[in-house]
C-alpha positions as CSV (number, residue, x, y, z in Angstrom):
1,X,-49.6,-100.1,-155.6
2,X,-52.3,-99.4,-153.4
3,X,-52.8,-95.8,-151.7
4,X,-52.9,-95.5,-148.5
5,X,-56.1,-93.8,-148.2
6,X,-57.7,-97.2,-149.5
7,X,-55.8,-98.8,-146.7
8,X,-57.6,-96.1,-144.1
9,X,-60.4,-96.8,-145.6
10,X,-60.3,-100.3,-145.0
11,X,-59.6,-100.1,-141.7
12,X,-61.2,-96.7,-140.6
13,X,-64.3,-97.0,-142.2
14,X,-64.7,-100.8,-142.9
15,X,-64.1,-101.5,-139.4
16,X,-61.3,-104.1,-140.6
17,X,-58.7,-104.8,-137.6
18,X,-57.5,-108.2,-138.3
19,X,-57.3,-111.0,-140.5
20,X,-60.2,-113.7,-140.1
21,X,-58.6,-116.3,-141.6
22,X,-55.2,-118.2,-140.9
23,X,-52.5,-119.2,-143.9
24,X,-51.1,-117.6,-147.0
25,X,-53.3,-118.4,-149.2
26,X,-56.4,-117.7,-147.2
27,X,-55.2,-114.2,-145.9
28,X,-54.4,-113.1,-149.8
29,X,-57.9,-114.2,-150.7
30,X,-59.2,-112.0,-147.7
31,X,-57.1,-109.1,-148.8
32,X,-58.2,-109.8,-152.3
33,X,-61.6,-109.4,-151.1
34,X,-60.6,-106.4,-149.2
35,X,-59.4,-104.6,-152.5
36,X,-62.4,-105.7,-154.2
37,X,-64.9,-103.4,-151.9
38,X,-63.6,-99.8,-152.8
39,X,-63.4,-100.7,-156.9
40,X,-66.7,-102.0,-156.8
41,X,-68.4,-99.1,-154.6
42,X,-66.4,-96.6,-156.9
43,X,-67.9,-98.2,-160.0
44,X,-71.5,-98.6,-158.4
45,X,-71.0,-94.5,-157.9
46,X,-70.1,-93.8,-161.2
47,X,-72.8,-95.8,-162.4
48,X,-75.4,-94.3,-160.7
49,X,-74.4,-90.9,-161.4
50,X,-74.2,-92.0,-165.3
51,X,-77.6,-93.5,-164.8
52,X,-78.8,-89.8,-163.4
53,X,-77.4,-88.0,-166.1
54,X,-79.3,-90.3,-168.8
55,X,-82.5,-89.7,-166.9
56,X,-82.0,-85.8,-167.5
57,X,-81.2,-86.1,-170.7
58,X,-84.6,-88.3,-170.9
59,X,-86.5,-85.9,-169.5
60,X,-86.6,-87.1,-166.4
61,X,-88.2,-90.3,-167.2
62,X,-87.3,-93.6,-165.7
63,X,-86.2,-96.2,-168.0
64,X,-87.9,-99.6,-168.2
């Protein structure tokens, strides 16, 4: 189950009001794709912070 502060995200901040596309089976892959946003943009977070944290552990130094 989804919480609802994904859904207020989605439509607050995502500026999502209605559906784009008409039928079944395109509106579940639009939701799909609408679920998909907040994982990924959590991940891409968590992976720049990881990525900060091995630079300070580097000394500061940008990997190549």
């Amino acid at each position: 189950m989804i919480k609802p502060a994904v859904f207020g995200d989605i439509k607050n901040n995502r500026g999502f009001k209605r559906f784009l596309l008409r039928g079944l089976p395109k509106v579940s892959l639009e939701v799909g794709w609408l679920s998909l946003a907040p994982n990924l943009l959590k991940k891409a977070a968590e992976d720049a912070k990881s990525k900060g944290v091995k630079q300070m552990q580097d000394g500061g130094k940008p990997r190549t």
